[in-house]
FIKOLMAR-737867 format. One line per 3 residues: their letters; for each residue x, z, y of C-alpha. Coordinates in nm, 3 decimals. Layout:
# residues N
A> X,Z,Y ~ ... .
//
This chain:
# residues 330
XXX> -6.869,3.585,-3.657 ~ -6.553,3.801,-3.606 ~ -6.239,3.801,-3.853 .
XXX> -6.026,4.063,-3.935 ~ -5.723,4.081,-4.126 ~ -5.634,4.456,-4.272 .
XXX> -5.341,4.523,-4.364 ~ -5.253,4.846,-4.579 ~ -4.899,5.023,-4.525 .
XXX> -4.804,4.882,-4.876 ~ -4.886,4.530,-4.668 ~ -4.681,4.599,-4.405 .
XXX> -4.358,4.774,-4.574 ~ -4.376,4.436,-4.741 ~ -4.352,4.203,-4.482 .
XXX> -4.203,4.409,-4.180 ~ -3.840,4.522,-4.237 ~ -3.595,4.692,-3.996 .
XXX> -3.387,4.392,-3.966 ~ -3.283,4.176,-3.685 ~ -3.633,4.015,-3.585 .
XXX> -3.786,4.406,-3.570 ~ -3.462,4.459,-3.318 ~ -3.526,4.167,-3.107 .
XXX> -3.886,4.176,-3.125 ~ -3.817,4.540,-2.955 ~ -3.535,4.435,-2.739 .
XXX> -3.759,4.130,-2.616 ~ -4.022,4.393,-2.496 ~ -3.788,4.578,-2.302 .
XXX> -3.693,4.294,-2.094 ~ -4.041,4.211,-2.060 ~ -4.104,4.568,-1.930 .
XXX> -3.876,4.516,-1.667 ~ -3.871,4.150,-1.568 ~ -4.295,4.072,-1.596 .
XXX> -4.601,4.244,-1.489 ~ -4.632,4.445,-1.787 ~ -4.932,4.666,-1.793 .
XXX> -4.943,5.029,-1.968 ~ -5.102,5.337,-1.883 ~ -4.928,5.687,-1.937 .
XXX> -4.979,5.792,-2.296 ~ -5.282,5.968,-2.381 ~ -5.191,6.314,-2.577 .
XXX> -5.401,6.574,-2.743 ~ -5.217,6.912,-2.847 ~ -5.363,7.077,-3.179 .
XXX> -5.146,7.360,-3.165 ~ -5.247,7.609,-3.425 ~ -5.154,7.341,-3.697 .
XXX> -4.823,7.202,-3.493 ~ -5.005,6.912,-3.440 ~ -5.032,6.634,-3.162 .
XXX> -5.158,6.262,-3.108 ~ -5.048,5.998,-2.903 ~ -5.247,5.709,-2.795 .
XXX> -5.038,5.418,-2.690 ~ -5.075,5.122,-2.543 ~ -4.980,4.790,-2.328 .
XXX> -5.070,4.444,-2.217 ~ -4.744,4.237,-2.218 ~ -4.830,3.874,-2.011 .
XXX> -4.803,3.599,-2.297 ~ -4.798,3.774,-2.604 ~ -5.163,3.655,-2.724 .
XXX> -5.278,4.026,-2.816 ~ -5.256,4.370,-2.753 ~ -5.201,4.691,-2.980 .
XXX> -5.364,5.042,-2.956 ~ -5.232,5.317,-3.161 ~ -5.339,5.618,-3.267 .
XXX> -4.976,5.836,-3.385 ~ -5.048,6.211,-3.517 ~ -4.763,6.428,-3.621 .
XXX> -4.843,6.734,-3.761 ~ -4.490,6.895,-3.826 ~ -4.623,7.169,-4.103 .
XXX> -4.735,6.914,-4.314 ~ -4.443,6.840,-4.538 ~ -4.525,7.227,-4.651 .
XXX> -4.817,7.141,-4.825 ~ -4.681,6.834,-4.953 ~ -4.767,6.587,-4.702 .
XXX> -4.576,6.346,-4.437 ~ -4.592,6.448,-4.085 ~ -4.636,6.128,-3.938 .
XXX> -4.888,5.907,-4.022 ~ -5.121,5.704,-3.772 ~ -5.274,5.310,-3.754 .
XXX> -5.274,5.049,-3.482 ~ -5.548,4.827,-3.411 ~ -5.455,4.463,-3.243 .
XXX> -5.693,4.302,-3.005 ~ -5.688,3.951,-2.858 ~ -5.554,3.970,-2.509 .
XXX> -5.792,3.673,-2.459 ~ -6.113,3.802,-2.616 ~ -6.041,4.119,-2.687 .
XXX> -6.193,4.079,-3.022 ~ -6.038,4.316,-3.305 ~ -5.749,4.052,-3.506 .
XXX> -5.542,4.337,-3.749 ~ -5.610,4.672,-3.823 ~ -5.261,4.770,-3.949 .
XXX> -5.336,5.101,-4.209 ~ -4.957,5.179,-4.150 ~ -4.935,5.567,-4.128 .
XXX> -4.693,5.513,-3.927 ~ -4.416,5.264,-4.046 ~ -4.469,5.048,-3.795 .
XXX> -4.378,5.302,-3.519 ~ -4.078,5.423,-3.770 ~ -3.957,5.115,-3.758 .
XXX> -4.002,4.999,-3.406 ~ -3.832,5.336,-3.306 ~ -3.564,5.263,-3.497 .
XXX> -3.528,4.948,-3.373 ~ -3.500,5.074,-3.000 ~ -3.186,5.262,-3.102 .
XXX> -3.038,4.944,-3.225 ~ -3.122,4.794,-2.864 ~ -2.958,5.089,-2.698 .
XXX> -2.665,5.097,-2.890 ~ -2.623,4.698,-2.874 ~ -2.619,4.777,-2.475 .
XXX> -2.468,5.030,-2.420 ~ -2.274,5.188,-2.653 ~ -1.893,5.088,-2.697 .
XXX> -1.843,4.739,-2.884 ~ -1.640,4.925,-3.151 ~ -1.850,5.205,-3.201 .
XXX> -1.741,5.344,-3.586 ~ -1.861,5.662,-3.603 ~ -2.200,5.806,-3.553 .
XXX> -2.368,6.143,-3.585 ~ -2.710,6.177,-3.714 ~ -2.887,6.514,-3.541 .
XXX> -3.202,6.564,-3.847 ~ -3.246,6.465,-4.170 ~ -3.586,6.304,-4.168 .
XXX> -3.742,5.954,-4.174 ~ -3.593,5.847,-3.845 ~ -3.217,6.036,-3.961 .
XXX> -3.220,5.730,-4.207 ~ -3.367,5.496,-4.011 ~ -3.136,5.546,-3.716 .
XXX> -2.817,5.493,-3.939 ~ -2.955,5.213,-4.086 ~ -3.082,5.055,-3.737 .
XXX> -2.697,5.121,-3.572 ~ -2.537,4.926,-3.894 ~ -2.735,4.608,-3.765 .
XXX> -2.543,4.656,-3.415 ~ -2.219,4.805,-3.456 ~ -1.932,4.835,-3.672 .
XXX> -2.040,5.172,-3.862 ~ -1.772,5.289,-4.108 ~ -1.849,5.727,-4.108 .
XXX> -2.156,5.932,-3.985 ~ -2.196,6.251,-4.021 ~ -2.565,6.451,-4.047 .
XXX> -2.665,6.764,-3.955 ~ -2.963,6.913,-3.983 ~ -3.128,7.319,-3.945 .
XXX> -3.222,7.266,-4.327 ~ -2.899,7.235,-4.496 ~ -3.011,7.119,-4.815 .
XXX> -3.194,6.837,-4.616 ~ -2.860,6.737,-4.463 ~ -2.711,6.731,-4.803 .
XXX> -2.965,6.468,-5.017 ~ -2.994,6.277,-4.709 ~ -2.593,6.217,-4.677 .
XXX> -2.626,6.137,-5.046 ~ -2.964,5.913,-5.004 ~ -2.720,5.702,-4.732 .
XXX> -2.383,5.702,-4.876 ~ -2.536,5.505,-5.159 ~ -2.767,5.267,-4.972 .
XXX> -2.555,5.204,-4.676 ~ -2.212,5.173,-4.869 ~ -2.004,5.398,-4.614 .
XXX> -1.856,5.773,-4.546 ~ -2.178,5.990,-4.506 ~ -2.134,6.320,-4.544 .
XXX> -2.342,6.668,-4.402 ~ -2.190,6.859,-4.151 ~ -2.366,7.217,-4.125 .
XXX> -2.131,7.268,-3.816 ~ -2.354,7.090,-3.531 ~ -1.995,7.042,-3.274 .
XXX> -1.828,6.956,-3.552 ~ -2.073,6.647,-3.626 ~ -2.046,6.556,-3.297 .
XXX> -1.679,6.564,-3.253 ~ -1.514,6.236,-3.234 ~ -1.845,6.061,-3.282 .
XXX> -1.917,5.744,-3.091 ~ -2.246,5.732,-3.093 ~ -2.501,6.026,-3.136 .
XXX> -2.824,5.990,-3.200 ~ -3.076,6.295,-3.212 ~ -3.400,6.260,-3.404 .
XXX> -3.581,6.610,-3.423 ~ -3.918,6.800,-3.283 ~ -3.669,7.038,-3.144 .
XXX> -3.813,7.245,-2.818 ~ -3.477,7.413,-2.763 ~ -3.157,7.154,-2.683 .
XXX> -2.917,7.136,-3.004 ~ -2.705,6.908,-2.836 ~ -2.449,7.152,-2.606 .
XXX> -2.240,6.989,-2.286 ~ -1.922,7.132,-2.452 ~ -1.977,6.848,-2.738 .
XXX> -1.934,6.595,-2.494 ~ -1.600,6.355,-2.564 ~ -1.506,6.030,-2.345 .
XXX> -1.680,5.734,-2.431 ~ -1.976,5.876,-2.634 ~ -2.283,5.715,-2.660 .
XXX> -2.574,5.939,-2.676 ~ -2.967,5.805,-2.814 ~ -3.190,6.138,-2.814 .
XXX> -3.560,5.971,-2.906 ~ -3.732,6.293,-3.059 ~ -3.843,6.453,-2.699 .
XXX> -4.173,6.261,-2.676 ~ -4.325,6.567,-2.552 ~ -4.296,6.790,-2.250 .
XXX> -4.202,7.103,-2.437 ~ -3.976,6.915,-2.668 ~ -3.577,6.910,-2.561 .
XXX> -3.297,6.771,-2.798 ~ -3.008,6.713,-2.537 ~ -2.890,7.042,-2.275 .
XXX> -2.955,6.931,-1.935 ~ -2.602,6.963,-1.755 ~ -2.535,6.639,-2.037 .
XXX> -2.752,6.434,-1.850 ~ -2.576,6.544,-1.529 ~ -2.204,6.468,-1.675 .
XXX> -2.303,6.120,-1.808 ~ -2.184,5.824,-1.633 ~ -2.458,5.613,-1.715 .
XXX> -2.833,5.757,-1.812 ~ -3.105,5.507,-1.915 ~ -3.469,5.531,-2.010 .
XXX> -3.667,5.326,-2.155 ~ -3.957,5.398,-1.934 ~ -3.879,5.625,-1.599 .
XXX> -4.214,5.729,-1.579 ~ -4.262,5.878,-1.888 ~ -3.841,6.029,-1.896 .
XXX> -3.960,6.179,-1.559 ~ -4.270,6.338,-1.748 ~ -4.188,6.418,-2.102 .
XXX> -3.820,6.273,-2.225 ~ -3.526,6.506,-2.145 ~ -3.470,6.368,-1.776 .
XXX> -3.755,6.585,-1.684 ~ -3.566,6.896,-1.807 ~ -3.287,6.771,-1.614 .
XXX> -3.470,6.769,-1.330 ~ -3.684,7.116,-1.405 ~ -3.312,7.241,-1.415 .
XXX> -3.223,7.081,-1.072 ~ -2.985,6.907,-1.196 ~ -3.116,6.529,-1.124 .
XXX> -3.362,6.488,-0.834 ~ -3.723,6.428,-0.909 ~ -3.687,6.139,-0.701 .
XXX> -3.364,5.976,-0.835 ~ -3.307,5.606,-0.899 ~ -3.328,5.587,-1.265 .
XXX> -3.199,5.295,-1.419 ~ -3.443,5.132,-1.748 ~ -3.312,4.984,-2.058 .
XXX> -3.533,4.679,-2.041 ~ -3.350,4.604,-1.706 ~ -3.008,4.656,-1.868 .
XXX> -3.082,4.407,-2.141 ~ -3.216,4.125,-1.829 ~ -2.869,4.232,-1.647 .
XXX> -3.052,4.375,-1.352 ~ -2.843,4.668,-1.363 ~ -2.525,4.785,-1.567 .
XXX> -2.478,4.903,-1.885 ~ -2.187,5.062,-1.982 ~ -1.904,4.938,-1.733 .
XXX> -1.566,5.102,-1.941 ~ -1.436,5.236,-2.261 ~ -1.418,5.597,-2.162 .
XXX> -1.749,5.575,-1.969 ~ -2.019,5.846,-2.107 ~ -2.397,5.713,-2.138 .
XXX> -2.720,5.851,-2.242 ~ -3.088,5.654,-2.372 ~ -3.328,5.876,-2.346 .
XXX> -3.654,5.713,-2.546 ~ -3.989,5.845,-2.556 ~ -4.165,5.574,-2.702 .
XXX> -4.376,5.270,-2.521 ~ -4.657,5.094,-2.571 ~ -4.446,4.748,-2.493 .
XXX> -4.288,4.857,-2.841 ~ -4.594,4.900,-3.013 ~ -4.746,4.584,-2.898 .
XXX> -4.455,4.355,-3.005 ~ -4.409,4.556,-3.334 ~ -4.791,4.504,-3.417 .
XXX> -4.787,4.135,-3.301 ~ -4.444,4.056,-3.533 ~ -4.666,4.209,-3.835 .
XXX> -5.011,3.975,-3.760 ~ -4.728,3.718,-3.749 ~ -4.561,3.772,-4.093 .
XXX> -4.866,3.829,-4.219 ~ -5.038,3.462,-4.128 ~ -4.708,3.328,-4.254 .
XXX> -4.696,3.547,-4.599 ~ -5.102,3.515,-4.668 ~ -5.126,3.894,-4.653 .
XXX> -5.391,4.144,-4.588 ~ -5.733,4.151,-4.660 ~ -5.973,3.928,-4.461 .
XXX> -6.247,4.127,-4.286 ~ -6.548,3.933,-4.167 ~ -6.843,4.069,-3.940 .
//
């Protein structure tokens, strides 16, 4: 006889926060990425066009974390027209050893919200400047918020600034965070002007054309783009990635495939065959981070399955410790 525990989003938002065990958690699977023999196939992706519509299938195998997740991650981006979230999605966590089912987490998609969110927080902990105050927010969706709220656990935030294609958008969500974060939020419909004199800037769109120009640019800017998860999708303009000082990804196989290196290198700009330096080895001081002040440095996330694993294993944690779920037998 098998058990099961299920756990239902309302489960998981209950027990899972973005706080600083989802950060470490996340920052712990990084180094693991680069320091054991981590195993994770490229992501598995099926394009529903018609309906702006894809799925990811993620995965990985992390050497002594007792399970492993799968997840399934749509995003259909005309949803929120009829009413409806664009991301959703589950992950189901196996037992490394037996590879029996332990969790099915029903999260449409928290989970990854939050462990997405969390990665910023890693990459600004490592590489963005110590005092880091003010940040720009590119979107005004679920990760918009998230990110803001993720940098505050890392850095000194005191201003952001969001903009967003949807004005409107920009506008509630400046409100939404001014009152839950406590500091200077404001919309910016003016995308250089959000950007100007930011110290970190973090884009979080679908976009498929960069909205992120070199001329934006300033000395010592820290730069997080983690909506080009797809090949067609592009937040930051290539020649950026050539003027940084200091580009990381979280997984060089999949920048080189789908993140915005590989528009970089479309562009010949950055060689196909350049020595691209990971995040999880920046946080096990393989390589640098950021070496100066007035250095410029770029994260360019995509999303792993190391993420997903250590995200899914934190919640079958919490939830032995908090009794929660529903217990499944077969």
């Amino acid at each position: 006889m098998s058990r099961m525990t299920i756990l239902t989003e309302a489960d998981l938002r209950r027990i899972v926060k973005l706080d600083g065990d989802a950060v470490a958690c996340v920052e712990n699977a990084f180094r693991a990425l680069a320091t054991l023999p981590v195993l994770m196939p490229p992501i598995m992706r099926l394009d529903i066009p018609e309906h702006r519509g894809e799925v990811d299938v993620k995965t990985a195998y992390v050497p002594g974390i007792d399970g492993f997740a799968i997840k399934i991650s749509p995003g259909f981006f005309d949803n929120p027209k009829l009413g409806l979230p664009s991301v959703n999605g589950m992950m189901v966590l196996l037992s490394a050893t037996t590879g029996l089912v332990e969790a099915l987490l029903l999260d449409n998609g928290y989970l990854t919200d939050i462990r997405t969110a969390a990665a910023g927080a890693v990459a600004a902990k490592h590489l963005a400047r110590p005092d880091a105050s003010v940040a720009a927010i590119f979107g005004a969706g679920v990760q918009a918020r998230l990110q803001l709220e993720a940098l505050m656990l890392v850095r000194p935030i005191a201003e952001a600034r969001i903009w967003a294609r949807d004005p409107v958008k920009a506008e509630a969500v400046a409100g939404e965070l001014r009152e839950a974060l406590g500091i200077d939020v404001r919309a910016e419909p003016d995308p250089a002007k959000a950007a100007e004199g930011a110290d970190i800037v973090v884009t979080t769109t679908p976009s498929t054309e960069p909205i992120f120009q070199v001329g934006w640019v300033a000395s010592g800017q820290h730069i997080t783009a983690m909506g080009s998860d797809a090949e067609h999708k592009n937040e930051i303009a290539p020649a950026v990635l050539k003027l940084a000082d200091l580009y990381v990804a979280d997984a060089a196989r999949q920048t080189r495939r789908l993140g915005e290196l590989h528009h970089a290198i479309d562009a010949g700009l950055i060689a196909a065959d350049a020595d691209i330096t990971e995040l999880g080895q920046v946080i096990a001081g393989l390589r640098p981070g950021r070496r100066s002040a007035d250095q410029i440095t770029i994260a360019d996330l995509t999303g792993t399955g190391v993420q997903d694993t250590a995200i899914a294993t934190l919640a079958r944690d919490r939830a032995r410790a908090a009794n929660a779920g529903t217990i499944f037998e077969s």
